[in-house]
matplotlib code that plots the C-alpha trace (Angstrom):
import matplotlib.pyplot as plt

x = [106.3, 105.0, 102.3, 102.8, 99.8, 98.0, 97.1, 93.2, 94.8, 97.4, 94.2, 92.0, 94.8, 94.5, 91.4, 90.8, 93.4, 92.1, 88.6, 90.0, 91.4, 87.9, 85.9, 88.7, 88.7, 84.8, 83.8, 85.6, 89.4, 90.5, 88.0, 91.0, 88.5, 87.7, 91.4, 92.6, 91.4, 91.3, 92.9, 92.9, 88.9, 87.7, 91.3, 93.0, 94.0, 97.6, 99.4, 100.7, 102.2, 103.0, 104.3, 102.2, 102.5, 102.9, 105.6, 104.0, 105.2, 101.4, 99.9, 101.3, 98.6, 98.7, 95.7, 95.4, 95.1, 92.1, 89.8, 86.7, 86.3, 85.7, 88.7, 88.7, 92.8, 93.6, 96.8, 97.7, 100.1, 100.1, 101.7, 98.5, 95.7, 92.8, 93.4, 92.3, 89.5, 87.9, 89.2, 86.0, 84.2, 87.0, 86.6, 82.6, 83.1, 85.2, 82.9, 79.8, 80.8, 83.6, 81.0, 80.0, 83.3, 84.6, 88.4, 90.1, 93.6, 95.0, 98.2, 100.9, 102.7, 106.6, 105.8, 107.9, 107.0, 106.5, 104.5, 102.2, 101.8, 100.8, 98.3, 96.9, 96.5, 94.9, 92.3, 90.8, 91.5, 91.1, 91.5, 94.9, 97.3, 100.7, 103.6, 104.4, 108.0, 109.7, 106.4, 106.8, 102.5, 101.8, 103.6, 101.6, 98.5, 99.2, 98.7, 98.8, 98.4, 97.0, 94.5, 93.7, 91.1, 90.4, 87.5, 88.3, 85.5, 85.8, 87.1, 90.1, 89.3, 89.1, 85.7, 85.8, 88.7, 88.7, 91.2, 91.0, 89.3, 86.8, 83.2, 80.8, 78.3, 80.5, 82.2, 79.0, 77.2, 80.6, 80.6, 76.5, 76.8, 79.9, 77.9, 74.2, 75.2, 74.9, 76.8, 75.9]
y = [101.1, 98.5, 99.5, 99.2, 97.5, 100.0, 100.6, 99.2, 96.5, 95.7, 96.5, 94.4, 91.1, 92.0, 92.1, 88.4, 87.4, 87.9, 87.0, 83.3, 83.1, 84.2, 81.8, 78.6, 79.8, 80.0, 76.8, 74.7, 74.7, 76.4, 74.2, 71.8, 68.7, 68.5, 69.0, 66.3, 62.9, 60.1, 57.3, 55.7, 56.8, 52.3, 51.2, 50.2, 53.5, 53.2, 52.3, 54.7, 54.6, 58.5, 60.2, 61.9, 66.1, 66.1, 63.4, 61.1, 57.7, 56.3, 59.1, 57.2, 56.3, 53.4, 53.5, 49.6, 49.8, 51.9, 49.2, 48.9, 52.9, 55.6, 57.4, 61.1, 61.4, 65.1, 66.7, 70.1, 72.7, 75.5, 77.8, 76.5, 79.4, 77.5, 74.5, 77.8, 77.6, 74.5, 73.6, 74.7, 71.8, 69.3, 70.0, 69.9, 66.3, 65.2, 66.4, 64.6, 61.6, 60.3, 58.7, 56.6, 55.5, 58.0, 58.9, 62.1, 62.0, 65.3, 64.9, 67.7, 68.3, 70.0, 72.0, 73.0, 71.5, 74.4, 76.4, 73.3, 72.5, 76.3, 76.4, 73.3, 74.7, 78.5, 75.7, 73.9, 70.9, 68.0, 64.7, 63.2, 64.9, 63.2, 64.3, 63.1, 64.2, 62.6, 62.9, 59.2, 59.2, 62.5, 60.7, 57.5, 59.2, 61.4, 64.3, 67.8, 70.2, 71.5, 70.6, 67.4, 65.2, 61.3, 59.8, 55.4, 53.6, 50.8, 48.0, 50.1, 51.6, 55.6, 56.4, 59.8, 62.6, 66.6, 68.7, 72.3, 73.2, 70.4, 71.8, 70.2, 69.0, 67.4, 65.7, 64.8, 63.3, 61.2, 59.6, 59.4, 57.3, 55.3, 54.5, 53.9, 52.1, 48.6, 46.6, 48.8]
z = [100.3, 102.5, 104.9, 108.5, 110.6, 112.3, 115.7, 115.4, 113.8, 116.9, 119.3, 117.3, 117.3, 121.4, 121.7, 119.8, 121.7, 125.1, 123.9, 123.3, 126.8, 127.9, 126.2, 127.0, 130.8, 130.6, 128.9, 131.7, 130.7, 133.9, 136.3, 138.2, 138.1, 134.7, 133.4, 136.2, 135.1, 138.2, 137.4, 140.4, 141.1, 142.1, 141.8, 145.7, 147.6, 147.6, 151.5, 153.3, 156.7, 157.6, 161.3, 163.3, 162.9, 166.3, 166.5, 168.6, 168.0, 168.7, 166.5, 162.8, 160.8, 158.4, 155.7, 155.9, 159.7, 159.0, 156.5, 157.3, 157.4, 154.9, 155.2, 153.9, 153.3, 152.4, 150.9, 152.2, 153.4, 155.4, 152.6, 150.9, 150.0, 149.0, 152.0, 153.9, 152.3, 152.8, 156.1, 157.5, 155.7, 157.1, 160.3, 159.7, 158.4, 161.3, 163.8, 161.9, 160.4, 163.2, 165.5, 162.2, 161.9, 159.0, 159.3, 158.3, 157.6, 156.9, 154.8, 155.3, 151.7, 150.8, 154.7, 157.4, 160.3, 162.6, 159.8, 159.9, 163.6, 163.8, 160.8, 162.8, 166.3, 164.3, 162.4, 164.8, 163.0, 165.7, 163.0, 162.6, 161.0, 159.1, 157.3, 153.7, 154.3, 151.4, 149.0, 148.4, 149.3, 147.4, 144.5, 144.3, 144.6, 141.4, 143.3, 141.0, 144.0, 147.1, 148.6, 146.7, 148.3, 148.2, 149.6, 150.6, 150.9, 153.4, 151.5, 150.4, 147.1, 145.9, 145.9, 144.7, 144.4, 145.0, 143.0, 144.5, 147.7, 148.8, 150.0, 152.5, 150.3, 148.1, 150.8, 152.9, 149.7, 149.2, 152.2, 152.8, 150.1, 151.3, 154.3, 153.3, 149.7, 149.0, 151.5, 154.8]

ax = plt.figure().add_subplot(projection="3d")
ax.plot(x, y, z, "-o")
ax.set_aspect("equal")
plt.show()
């Protein structure tokens, strides 16, 4: 008569099971930035020329209108947990860097336009804000989620990029050394 596995057994095959998750999860697998690779980290930040939130014809932004700044463009939505979270260090860099000529772009992503004029007005959030409304930007930016974060340097090219929630010192040291690195 064959003999059926027994409980411990079953428990035990659990029990390695989830230990393997554990260790995966805990040796980096489940970080965002190290699974994401950057392809376009020093390549050209790709054009984009996105509406205003807002809908004011003179509040479009065009990337290549804004060469000669770092430009911090951010993906987000309001549906977006984590863009919760590091709004905060957004509006922190806005308020900071602006006078030296650093430009926030916030970048609404697959949003409803009321839902994201209302997270904006709740957030403070006082940098321009666009709508990707076809995803045509999110799409040649490889973007994997919300928030994603790119940091341009002023001739144009990615500098750095944030997958997940961006934090103000990772932000700040980006663009401190945008602006005093060889060149400024």
């Amino acid at each position: 008569m064959p003999r059926r596995p027994t409980r411990a057994l079953a428990v035990g095959g659990v029990v390695v099971a989830v230990l393997t998750v554990a260790l995966l999860l805990g040796s980096g697998l489940g970080h965002r930035d190290s699974l994401a690779a950057a392809p376009l980290v020093r390549r050209p930040a790709p054009h984009f020329a996105l509406p205003a939130l807002d809908g004011r014809r003179d509040g479009a932004v065009r990337l290549a209108d804004l060469r000669g700044h770092v430009v911090v463009v951010n993906f987000w939505a309001s549906w977006c947990d984590e863009c919760r979270t590091e709004q905060a260090a957004l509006n922190r860099m806005w308020e900071r860097f602006r006078d030296a000529g650093v430009v926030v772009v916030g970048v609404d992503f697959e949003d409803a336009v009321g839902d994201a004029r209302a997270y904006v007005a709740r957030s403070g959030a006082s940098y321009p804000i666009v709508v990707d409304t076809a995803s045509r930007t999110a799409l040649a930016y490889g973007l994997r989620g919300v928030p994603e974060t790119y940091v341009v340097d002023a001739s144009g090219r990615i500098a750095d990029r944030v997958v997940g929630p961006a934090t103000s010192p990772r932000l700040e040291r980006a663009v401190t050394r945008l602006l005093t690195g060889p060149g400024r």
